[in-house]
C-alpha positions in Angstrom: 16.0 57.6 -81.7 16.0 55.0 -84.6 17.4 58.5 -86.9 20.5 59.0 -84.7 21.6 55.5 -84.8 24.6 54.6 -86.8 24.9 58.2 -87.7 25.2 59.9 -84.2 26.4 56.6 -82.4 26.3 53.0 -83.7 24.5 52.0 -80.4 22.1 53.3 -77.6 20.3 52.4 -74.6 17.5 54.5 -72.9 16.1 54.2 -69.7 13.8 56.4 -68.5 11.5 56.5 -65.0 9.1 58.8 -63.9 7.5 58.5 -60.1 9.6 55.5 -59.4 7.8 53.5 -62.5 9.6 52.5 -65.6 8.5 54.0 -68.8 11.1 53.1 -71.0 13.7 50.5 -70.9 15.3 49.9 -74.6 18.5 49.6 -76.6 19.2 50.3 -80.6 21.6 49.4 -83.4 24.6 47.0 -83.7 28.3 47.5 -83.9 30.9 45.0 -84.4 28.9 42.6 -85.3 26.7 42.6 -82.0 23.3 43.9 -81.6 22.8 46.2 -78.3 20.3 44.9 -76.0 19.1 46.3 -72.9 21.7 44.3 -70.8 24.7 46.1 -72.7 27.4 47.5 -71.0 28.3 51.1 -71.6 31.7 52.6 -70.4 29.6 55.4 -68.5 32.8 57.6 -68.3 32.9 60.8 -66.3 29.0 59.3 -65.1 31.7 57.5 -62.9 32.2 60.6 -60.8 29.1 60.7 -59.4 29.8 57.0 -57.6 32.8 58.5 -56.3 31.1 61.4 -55.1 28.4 59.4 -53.4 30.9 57.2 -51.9 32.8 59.8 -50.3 29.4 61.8 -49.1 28.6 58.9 -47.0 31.8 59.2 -45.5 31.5 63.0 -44.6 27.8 61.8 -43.1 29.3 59.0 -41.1 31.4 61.6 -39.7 35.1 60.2 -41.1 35.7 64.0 -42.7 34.0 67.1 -43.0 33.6 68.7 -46.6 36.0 72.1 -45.3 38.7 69.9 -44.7 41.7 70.3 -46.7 43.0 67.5 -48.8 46.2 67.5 -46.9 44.5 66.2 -43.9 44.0 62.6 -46.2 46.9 63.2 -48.6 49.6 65.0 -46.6 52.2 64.5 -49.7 49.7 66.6 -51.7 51.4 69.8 -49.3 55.3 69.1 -49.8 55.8 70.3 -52.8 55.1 74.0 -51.0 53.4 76.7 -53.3 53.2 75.7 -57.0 53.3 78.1 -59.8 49.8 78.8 -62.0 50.5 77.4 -65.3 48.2 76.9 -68.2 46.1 73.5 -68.7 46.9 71.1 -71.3 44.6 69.6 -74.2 43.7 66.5 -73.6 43.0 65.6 -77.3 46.6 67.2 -78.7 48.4 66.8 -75.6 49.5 70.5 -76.1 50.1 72.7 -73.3 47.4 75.9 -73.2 48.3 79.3 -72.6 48.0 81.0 -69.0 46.0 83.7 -68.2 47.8 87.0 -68.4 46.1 88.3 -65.2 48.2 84.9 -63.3 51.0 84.9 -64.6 53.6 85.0 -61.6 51.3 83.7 -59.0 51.4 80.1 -56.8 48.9 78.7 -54.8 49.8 77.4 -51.5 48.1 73.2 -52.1 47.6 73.4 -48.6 44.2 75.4 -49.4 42.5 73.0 -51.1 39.4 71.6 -49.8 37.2 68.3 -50.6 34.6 71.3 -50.8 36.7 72.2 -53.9 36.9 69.2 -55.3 33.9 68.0 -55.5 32.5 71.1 -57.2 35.5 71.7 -59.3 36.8 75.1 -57.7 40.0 73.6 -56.8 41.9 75.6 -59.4 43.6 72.3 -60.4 43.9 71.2 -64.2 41.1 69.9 -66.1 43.3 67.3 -67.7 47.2 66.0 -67.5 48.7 62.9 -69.7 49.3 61.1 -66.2 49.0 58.0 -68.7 52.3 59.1 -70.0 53.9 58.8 -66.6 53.1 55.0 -66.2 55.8 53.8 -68.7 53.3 51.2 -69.5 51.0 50.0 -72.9 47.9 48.4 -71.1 47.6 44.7 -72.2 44.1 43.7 -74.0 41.2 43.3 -71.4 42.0 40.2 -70.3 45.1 41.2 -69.2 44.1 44.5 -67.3 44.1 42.4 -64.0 47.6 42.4 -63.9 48.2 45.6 -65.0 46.3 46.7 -62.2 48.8 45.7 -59.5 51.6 46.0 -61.4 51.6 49.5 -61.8 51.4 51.3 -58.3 50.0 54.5 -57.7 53.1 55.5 -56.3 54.5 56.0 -60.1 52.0 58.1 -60.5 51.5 60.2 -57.2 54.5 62.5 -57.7 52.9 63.6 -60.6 49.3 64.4 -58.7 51.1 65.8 -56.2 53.2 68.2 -58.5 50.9 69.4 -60.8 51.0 73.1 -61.3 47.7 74.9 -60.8 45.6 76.8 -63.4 43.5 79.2 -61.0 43.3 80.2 -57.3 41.2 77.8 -54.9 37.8 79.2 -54.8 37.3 81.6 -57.7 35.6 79.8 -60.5 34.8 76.2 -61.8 37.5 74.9 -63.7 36.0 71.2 -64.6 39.0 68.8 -63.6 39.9 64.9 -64.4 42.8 65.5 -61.9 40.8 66.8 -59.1 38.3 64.0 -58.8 41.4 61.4 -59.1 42.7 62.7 -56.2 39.1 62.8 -54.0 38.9 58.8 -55.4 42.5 58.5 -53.8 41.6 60.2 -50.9 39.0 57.9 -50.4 40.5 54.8 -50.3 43.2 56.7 -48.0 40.5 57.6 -45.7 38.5 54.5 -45.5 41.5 51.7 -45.7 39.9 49.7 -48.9 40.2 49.6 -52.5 38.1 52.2 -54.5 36.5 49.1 -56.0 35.5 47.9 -52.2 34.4 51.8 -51.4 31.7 51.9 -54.0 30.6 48.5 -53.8 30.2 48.7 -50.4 28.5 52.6 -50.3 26.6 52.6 -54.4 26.2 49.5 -55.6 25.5 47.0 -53.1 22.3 49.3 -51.2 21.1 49.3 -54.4 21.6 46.4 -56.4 23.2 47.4 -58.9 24.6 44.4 -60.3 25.6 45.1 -63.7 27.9 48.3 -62.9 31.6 47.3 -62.2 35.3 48.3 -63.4 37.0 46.2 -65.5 33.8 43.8 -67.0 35.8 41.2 -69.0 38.5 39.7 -65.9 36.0 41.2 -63.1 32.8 39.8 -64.0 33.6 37.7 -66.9 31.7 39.5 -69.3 31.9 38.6 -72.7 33.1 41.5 -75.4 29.4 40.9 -77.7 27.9 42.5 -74.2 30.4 45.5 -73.8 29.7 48.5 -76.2 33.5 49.3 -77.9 34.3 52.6 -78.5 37.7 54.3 -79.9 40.1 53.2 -81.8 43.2 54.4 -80.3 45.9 55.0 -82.3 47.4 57.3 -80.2 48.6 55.0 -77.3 46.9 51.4 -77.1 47.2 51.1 -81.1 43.7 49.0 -80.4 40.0 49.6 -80.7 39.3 50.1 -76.8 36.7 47.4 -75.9 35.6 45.8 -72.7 38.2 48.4 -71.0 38.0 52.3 -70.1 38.6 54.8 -73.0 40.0 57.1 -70.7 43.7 57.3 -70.7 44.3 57.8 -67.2 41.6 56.0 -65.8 43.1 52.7 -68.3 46.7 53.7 -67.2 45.6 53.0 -63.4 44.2 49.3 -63.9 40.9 50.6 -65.3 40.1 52.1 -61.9 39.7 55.9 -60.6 38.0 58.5 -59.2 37.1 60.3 -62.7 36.1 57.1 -65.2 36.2 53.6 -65.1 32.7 51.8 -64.9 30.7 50.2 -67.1 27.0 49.7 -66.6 23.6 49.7 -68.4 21.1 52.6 -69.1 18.6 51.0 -66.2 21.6 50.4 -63.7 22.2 54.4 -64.2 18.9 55.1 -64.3 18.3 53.6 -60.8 21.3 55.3 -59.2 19.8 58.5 -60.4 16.0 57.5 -58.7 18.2 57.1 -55.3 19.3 60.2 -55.4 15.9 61.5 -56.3 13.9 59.4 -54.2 16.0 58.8 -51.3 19.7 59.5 -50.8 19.9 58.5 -47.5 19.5 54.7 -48.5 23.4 55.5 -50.0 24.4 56.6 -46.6 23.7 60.5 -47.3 22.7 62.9 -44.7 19.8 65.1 -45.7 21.4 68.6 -45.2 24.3 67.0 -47.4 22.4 65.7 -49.9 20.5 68.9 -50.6 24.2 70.7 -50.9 24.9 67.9 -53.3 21.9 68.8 -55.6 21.7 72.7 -55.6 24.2 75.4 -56.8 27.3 75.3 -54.8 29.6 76.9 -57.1 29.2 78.8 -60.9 30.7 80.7 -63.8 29.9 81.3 -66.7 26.3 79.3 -66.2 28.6 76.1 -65.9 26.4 75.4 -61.8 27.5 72.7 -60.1 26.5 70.9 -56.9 28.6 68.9 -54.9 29.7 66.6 -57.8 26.6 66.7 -59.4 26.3 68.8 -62.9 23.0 71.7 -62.0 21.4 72.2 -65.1 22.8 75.5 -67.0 20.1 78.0 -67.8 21.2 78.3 -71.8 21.3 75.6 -74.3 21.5 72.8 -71.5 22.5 69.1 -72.6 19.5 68.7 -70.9 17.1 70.3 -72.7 15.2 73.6 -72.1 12.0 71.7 -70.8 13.7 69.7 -67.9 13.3 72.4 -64.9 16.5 74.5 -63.1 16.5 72.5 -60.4 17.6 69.3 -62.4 21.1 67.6 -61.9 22.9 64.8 -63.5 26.1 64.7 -65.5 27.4 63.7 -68.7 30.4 61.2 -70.2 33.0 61.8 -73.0 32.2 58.3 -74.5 28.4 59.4 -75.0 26.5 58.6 -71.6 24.1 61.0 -69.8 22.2 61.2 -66.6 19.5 64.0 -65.8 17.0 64.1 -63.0 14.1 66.6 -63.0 12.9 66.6 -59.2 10.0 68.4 -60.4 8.5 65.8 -63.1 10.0 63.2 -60.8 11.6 62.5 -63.5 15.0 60.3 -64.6 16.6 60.1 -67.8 19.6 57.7 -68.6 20.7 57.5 -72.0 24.4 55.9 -73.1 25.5 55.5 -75.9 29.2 54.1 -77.5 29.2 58.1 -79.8 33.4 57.5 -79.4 33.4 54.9 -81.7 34.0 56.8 -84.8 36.7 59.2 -83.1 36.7 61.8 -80.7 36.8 63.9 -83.5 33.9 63.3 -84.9 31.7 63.1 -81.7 29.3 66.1 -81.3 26.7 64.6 -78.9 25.2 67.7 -77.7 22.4 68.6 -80.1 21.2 65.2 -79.3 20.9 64.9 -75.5 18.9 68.2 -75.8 16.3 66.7 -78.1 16.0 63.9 -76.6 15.6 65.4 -73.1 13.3 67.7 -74.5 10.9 65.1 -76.3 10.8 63.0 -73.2 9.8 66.1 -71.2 7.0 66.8 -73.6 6.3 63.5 -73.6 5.4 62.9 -69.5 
């Protein structure tokens, strides 16, 4: 580890449990002036999904919507528009729009067929990415400030735009890894169970499993100071700041630091221990078995890209987990540098984040290190 850090990231935590027991619980290096501890909080990024994801599974097992039904039966606005065109996508690192494919050009897709089964394993044939940031009309204020920001800019200035979004692909026909989709599912939770998304995965994640040091919005949330918050970008693109102690992600920032796709912060061990509930016991998070088991094998794939219901299933070629962790693992991974794995087999989790943004998107190339380090662990257990 001590090799990668300050050249592959400035600073990393590693937690790591096998059979329940904790093997390895450690943090490296220093940045901005702050040495990473163990109680450092990462923004975990897309990791954030799988909350969501959980959240809404205990729904569907409490019996408040079945997985088959369409996202107009939550979000009925999501219909009006009527059938919308298939477009291309759009680069969410130029902003620039990307071509379509010539075999769709001329076709819509009637929104109306889009199921939370979609969704959540990222068949929807929505976008992978829009600037829904841009649509705000707001700069987020420094951290401190984000509090305000979040109830002063309504999701209804941003809706329209969900709601509109041409598609890239028919419903059903291949997994097309979207920001845009899981916004919506964390919209269509709160919808569907009357309470903040903040309230929805307190209530379902973090509370049954005491996961105290996982939250949106650390600094005015929690009061956590900035020396325990892992900063990552400078962003000269939009927030002319180095993003620390709030959300990297545009849209997720844009929104008051809190969405479906990316938000929380947490530490490796906090991670960690989300991923041995799923491993050990998903119905302590509300979870039916028959659900769970969907959530955790191949639902949907192309291309080797498998996924579960929310969860990533480990690809079969050059893995970011490693080629030692077994098929049947699942986890996920996050833009800023974080990564999850469980291997049911070694009864085995693996939660490593790290702040890999720091030094610019452009320069962060995280994969050839999540599959060594996946692959020593294995060897090592």
């Amino acid at each position: 580890m001590e090799r990668h850090v300050g050249v592959t990231f400035p600073v990393c935590a590693l937690a790591v449990l096998q059979n329940g027991r904790v093997l390895v619980d450690r943090a490296w290096g220093r940045c901005e002036g702050h040495e990473a501890t163990s109680s450092t909080l990462f923004d975990v990024a897309s990791i954030s999904k799988l909350f969501t994801t959980t959240a809404f599974l205990e729904s569907v097992s409490a019996g408040k919507v079945q997985l088959d039904d369409p996202l107009v039966k939550v979000l009925n606005a999501f219909g009006q528009s009527g059938p919308r065109p298939i477009e291309g996508g759009q680069d969410p690192h130029t902003l620039e729009r990307q071509p379509l494919l010539p075999h769709l050009a001329g076709q819509h897709v009637d929104p109306c067929t889009v199921t939370f089964r979609h969704l959540l394993t990222h068949t929807s044939g929505l976008p992978a990415w829009r600037d829904v940031f841009m649509q705000t009309g707001l700069v987020p204020a420094v951290p401190q400030a984000l509090a305000v920001l979040e109830t002063s800019t309504p999701w209804e200035r941003v809706l329209p735009f969900l709601y509109g979004y041409p598609f890239v692909e028919h419903p059903g026909q291949r997994v097309v890894y979207s920001d845009i989709g899981l916004m919506l599912l964390g919209r269509a939770l709160e919808v569907l169970r009357g309470q903040s998304l903040t309230d929805c995965i307190q209530l379902s994640v973090l509370n049954p499993l005491c996961l105290s040091h996982t939250m949106f919005n650390p600094v005015q949330s929690a009061g956590v100071p900035l020396a325990q918050i892992a900063p990552t970008e400078l962003d000269l693109r939009w927030r002319q700041r180095r993003v620390w102690g709030e959300v990297h992600d545009e849209n997720a920032c844009a929104l008051g630091g809190v969405a479906g796709h990316a938000g929380l912060f947490s530490t490796a061990m906090d991670v960690a221990q989300f991923g041995q509930a799923w491993l050990q016991d998903p119905a302590q998070l509300g979870v039916d078995e028959d659900l769970a088991k969907q959530a955790l094998s191949e639902q949907a794939c192309t291309d080797d890209v498998r996924r579960g219901l929310g969860f990533v299933i480990k690809s079969l070629v050059n893995a970011s987990a490693g080629d030692l962790f077994s098929p049947r693992s699942f986890g996920h991974t996050g833009f800023t540098g974080s990564t999850l794995w469980v291997d049911p087999d070694r009864r085995l989790v693996v939660s490593c984040l790290t702040n890999g943004i720091h030094a610019g998107r452009a320069a962060h190339a995280p994969h050839a290190f999540r599959r060594e380090l996946h692959d020593l662990i294995a060897q090592s257990v």
